[in-house]
PDB file with SEQRES, HELIX, SHEET and CRYST1 records, atoms N, CA, C and O in Angstrom:
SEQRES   1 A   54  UNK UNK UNK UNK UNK UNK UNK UNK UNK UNK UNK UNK UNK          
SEQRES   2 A   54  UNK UNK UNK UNK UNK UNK UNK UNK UNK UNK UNK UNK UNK          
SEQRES   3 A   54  UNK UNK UNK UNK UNK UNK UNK UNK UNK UNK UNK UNK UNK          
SEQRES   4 A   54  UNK UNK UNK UNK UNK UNK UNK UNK UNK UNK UNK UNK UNK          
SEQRES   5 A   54  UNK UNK                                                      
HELIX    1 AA1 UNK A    3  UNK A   14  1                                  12    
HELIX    2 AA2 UNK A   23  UNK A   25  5                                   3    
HELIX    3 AA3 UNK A   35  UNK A   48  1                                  14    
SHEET    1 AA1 2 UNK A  17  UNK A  20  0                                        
SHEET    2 AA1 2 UNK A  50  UNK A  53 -1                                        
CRYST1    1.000    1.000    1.000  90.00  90.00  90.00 P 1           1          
ATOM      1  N   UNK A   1      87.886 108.175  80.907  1.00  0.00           N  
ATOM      2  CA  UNK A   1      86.639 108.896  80.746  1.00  0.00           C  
ATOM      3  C   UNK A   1      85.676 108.023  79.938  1.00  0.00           C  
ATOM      4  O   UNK A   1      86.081 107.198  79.119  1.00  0.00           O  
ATOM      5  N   UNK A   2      84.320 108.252  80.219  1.00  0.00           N  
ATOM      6  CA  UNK A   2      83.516 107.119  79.335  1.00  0.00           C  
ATOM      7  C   UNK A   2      82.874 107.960  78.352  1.00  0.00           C  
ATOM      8  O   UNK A   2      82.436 109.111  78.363  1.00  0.00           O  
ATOM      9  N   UNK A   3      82.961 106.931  77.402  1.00  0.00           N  
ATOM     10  CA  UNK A   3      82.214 107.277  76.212  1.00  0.00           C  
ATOM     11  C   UNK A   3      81.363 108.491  76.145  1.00  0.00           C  
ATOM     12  O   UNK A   3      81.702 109.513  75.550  1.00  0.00           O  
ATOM     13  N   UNK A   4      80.206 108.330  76.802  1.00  0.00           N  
ATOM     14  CA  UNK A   4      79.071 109.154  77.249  1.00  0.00           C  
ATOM     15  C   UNK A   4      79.243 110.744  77.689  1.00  0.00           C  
ATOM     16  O   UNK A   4      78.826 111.877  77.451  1.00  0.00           O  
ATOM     17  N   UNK A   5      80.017 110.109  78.374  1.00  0.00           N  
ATOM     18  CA  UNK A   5      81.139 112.018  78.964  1.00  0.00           C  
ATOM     19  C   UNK A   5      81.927 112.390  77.762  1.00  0.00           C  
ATOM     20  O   UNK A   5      82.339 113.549  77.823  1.00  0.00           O  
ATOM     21  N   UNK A   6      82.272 111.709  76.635  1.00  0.00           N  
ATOM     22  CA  UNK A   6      83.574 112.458  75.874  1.00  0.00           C  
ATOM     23  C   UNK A   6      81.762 112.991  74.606  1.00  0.00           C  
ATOM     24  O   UNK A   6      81.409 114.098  74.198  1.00  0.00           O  
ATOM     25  N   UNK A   7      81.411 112.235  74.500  1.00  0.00           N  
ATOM     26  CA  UNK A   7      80.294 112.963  73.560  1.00  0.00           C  
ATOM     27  C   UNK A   7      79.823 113.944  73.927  1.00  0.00           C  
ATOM     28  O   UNK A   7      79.822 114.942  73.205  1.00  0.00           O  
ATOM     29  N   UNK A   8      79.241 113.940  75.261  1.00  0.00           N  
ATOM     30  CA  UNK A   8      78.558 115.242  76.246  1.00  0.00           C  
ATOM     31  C   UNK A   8      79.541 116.405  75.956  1.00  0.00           C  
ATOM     32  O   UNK A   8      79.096 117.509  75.641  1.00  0.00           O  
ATOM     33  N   UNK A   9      81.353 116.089  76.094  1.00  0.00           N  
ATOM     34  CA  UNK A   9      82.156 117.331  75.937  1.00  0.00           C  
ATOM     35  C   UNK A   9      82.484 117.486  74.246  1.00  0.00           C  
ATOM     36  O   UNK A   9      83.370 118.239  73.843  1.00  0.00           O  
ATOM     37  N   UNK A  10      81.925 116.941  73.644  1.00  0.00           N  
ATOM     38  CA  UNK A  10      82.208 117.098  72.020  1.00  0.00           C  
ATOM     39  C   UNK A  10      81.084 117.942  71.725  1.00  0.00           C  
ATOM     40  O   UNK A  10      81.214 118.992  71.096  1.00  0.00           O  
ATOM     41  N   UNK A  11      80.253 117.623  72.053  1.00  0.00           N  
ATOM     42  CA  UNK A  11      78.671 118.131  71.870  1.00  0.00           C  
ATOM     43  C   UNK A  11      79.102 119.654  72.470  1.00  0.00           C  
ATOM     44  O   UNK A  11      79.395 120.657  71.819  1.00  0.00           O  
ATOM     45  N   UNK A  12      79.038 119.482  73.925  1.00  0.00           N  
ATOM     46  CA  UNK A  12      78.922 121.150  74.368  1.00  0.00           C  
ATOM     47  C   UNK A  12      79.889 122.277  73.672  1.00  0.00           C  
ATOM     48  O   UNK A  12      79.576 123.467  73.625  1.00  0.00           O  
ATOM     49  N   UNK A  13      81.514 121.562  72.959  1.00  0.00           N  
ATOM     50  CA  UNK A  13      82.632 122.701  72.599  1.00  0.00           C  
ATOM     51  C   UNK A  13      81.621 122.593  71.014  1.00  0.00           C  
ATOM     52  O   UNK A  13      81.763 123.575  70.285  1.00  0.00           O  
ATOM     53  N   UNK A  14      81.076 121.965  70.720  1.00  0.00           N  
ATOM     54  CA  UNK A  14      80.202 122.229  69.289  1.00  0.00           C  
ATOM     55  C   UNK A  14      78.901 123.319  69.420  1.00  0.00           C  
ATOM     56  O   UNK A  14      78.375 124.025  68.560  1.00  0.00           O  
ATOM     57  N   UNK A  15      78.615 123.150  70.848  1.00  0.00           N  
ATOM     58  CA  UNK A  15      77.725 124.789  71.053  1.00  0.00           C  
ATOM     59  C   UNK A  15      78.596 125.800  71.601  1.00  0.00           C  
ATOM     60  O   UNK A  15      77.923 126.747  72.007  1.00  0.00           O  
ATOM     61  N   UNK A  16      79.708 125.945  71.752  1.00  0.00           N  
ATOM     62  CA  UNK A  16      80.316 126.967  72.101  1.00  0.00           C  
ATOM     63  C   UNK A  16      80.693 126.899  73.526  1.00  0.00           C  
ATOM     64  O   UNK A  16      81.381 127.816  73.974  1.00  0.00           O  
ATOM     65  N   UNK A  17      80.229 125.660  74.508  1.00  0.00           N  
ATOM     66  CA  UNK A  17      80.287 125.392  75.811  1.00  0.00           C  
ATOM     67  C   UNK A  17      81.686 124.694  76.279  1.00  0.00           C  
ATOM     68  O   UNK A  17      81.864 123.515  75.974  1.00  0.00           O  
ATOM     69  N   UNK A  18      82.504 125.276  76.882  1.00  0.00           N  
ATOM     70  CA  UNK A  18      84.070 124.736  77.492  1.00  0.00           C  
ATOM     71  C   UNK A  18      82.934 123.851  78.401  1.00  0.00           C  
ATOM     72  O   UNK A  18      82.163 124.635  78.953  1.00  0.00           O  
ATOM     73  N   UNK A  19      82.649 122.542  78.682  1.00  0.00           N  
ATOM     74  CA  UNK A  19      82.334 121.569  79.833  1.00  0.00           C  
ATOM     75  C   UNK A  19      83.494 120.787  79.895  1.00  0.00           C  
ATOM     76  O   UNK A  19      84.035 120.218  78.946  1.00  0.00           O  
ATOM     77  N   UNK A  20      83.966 120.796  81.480  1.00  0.00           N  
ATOM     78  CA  UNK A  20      84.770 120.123  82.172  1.00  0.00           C  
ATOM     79  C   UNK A  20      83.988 119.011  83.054  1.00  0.00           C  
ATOM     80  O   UNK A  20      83.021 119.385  83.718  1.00  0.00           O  
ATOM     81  N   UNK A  21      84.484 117.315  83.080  1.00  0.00           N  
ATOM     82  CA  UNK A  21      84.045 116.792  84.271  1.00  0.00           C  
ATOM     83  C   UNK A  21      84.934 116.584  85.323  1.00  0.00           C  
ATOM     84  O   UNK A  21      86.027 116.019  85.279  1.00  0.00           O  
ATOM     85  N   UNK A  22      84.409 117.053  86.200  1.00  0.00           N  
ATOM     86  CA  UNK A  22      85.566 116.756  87.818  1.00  0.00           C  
ATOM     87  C   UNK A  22      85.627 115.638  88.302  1.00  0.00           C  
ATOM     88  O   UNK A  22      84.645 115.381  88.998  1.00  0.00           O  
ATOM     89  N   UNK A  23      86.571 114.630  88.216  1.00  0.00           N  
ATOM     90  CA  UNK A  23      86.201 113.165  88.751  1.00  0.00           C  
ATOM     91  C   UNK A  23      86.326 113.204  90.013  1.00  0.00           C  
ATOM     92  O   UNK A  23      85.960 112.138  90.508  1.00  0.00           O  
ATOM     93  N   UNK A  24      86.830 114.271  91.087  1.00  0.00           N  
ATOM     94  CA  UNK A  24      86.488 114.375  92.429  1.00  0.00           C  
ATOM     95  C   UNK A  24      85.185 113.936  92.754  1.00  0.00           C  
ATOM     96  O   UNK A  24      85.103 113.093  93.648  1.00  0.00           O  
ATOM     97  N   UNK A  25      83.957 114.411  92.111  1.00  0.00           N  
ATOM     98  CA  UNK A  25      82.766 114.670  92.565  1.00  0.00           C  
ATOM     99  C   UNK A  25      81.958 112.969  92.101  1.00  0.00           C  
ATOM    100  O   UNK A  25      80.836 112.611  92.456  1.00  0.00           O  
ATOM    101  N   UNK A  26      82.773 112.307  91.384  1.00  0.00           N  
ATOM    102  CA  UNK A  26      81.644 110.994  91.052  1.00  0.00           C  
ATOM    103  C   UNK A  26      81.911 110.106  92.318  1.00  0.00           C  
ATOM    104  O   UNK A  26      82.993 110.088  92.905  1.00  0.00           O  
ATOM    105  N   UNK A  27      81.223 109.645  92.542  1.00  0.00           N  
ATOM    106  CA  UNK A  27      80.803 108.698  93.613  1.00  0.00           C  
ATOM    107  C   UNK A  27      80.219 107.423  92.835  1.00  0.00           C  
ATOM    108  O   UNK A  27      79.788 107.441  91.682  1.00  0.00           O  
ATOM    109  N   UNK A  28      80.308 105.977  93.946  1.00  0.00           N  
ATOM    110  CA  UNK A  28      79.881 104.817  93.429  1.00  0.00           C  
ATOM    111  C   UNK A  28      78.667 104.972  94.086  1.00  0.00           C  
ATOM    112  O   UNK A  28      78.588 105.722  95.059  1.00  0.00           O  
ATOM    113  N   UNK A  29      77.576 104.262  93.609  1.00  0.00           N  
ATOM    114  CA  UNK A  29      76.016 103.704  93.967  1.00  0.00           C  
ATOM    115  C   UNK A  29      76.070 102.150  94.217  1.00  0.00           C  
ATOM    116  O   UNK A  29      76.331 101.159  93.535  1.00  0.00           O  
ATOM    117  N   UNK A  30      75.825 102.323  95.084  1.00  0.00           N  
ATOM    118  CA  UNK A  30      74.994 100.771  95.783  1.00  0.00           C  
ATOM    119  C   UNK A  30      73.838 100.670  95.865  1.00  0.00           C  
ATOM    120  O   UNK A  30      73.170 101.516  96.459  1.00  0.00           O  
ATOM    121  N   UNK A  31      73.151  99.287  95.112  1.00  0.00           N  
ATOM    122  CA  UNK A  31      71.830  98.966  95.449  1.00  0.00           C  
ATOM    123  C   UNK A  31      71.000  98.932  93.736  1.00  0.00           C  
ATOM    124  O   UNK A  31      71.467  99.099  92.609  1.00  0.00           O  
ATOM    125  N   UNK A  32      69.946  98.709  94.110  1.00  0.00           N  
ATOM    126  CA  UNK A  32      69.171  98.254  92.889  1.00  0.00           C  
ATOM    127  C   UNK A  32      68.829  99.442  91.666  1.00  0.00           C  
ATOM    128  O   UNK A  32      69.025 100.652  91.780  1.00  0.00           O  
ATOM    129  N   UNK A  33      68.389  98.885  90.740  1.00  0.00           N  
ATOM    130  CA  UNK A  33      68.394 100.029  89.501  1.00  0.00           C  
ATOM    131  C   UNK A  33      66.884 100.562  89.577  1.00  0.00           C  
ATOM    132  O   UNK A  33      66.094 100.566  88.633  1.00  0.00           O  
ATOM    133  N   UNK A  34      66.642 100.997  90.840  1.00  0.00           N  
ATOM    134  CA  UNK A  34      64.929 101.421  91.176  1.00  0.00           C  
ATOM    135  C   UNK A  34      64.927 103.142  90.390  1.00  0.00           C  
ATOM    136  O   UNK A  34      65.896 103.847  90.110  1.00  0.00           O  
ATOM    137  N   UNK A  35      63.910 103.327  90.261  1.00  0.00           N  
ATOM    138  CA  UNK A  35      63.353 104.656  89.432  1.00  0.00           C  
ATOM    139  C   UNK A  35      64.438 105.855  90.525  1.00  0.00           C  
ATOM    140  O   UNK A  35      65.457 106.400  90.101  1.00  0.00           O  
ATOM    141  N   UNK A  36      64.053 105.975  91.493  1.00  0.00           N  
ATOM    142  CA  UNK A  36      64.256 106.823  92.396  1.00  0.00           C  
ATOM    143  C   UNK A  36      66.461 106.556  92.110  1.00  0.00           C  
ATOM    144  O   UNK A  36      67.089 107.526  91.687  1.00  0.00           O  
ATOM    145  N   UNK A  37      67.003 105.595  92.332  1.00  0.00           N  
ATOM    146  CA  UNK A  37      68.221 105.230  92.362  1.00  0.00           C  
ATOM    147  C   UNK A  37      68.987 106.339  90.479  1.00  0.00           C  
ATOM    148  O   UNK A  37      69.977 107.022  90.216  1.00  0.00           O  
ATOM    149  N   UNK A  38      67.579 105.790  89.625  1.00  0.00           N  
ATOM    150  CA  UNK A  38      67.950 106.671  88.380  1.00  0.00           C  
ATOM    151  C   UNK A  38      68.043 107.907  88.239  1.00  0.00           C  
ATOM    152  O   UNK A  38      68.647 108.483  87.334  1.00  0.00           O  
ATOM    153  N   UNK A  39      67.240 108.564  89.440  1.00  0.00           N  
ATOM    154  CA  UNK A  39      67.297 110.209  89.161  1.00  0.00           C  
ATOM    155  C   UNK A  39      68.356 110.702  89.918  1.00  0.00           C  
ATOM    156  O   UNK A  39      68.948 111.747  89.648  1.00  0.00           O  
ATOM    157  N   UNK A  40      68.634 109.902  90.954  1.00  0.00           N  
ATOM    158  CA  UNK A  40      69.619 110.311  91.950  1.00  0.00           C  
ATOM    159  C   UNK A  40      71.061 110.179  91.227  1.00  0.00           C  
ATOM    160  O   UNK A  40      71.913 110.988  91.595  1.00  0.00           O  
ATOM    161  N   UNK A  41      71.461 109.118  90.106  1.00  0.00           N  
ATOM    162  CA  UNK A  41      72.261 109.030  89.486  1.00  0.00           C  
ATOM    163  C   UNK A  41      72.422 110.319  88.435  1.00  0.00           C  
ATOM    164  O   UNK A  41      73.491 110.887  88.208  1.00  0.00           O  
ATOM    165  N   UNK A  42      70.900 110.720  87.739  1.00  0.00           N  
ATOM    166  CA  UNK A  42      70.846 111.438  86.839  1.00  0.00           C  
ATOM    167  C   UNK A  42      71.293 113.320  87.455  1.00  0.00           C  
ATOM    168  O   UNK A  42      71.901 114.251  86.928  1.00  0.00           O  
ATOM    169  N   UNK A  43      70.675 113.148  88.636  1.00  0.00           N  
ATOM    170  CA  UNK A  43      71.221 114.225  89.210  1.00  0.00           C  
ATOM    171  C   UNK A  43      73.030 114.526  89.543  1.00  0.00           C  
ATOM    172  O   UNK A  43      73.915 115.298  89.175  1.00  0.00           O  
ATOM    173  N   UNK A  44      72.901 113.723  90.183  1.00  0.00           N  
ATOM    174  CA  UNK A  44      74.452 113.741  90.135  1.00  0.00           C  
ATOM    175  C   UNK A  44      75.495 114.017  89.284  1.00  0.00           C  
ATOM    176  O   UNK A  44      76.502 114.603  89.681  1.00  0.00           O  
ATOM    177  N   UNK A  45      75.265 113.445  87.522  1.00  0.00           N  
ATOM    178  CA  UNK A  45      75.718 113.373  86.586  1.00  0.00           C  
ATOM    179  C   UNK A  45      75.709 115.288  86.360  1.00  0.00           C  
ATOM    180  O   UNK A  45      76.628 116.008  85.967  1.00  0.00           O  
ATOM    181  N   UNK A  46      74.230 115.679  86.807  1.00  0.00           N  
ATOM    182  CA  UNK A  46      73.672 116.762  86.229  1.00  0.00           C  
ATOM    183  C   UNK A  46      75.435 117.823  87.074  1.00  0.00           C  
ATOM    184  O   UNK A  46      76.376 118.423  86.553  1.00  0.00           O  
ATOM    185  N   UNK A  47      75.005 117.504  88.608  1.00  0.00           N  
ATOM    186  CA  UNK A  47      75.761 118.499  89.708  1.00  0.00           C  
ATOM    187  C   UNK A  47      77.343 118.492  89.214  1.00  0.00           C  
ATOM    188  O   UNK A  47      78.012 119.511  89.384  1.00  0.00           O  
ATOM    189  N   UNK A  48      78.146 116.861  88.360  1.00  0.00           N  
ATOM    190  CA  UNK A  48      79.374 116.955  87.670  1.00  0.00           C  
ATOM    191  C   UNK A  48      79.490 117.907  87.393  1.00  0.00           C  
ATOM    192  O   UNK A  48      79.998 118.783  88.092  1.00  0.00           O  
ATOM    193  N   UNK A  49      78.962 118.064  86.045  1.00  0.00           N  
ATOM    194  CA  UNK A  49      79.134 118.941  84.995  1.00  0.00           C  
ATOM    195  C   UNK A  49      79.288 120.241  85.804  1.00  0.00           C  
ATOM    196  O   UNK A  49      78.662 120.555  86.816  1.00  0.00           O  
ATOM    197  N   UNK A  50      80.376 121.029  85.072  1.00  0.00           N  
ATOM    198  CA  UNK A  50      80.803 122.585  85.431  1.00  0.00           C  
ATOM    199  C   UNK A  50      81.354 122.764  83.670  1.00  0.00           C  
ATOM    200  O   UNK A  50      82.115 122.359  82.791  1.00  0.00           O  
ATOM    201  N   UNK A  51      79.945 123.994  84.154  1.00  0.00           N  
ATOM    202  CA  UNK A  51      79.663 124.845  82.463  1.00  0.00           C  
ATOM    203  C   UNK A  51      81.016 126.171  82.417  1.00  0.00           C  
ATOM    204  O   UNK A  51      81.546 126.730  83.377  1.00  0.00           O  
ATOM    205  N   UNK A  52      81.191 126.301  81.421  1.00  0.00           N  
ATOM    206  CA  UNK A  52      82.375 127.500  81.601  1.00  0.00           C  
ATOM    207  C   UNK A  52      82.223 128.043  80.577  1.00  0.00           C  
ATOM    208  O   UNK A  52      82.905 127.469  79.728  1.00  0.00           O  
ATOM    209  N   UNK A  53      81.729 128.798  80.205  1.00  0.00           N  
ATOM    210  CA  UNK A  53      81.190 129.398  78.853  1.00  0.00           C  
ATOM    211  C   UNK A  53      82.604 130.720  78.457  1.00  0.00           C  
ATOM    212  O   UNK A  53      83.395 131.271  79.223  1.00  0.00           O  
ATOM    213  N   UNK A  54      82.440 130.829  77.135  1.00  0.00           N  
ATOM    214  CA  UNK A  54      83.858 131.622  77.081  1.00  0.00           C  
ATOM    215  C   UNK A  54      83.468 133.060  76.898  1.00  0.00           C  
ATOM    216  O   UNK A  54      84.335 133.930  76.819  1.00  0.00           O  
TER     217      UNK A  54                                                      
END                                                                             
């Protein structure tokens, strides 16, 4: 798990948020680091995440 994801799940059980990431759902990207390539990444990251609130 990377860094970035274990903070994201430290952070959310510190608001009260169970977040799980599904590594089914990550996919690799091909191609250049264009604006459009960043949101599509950023989205994706977004669609991971499954909130489970207790």
């Amino acid at each position: 798990m990377k860094k970035k994801q274990q903070e994201l799940i430290a952070y959310s059980k510190s608001q009260g948020v169970n977040l799980t990431i599904d590594p089914s759902l990550n996919k690799k990207y091909i191609g250049k680091g264009t604006t459009s390539n960043k949101l599509e990444k950023a989205n994706e990251i977004i669609s991971n995440l499954k909130f489970i609130h207790k």
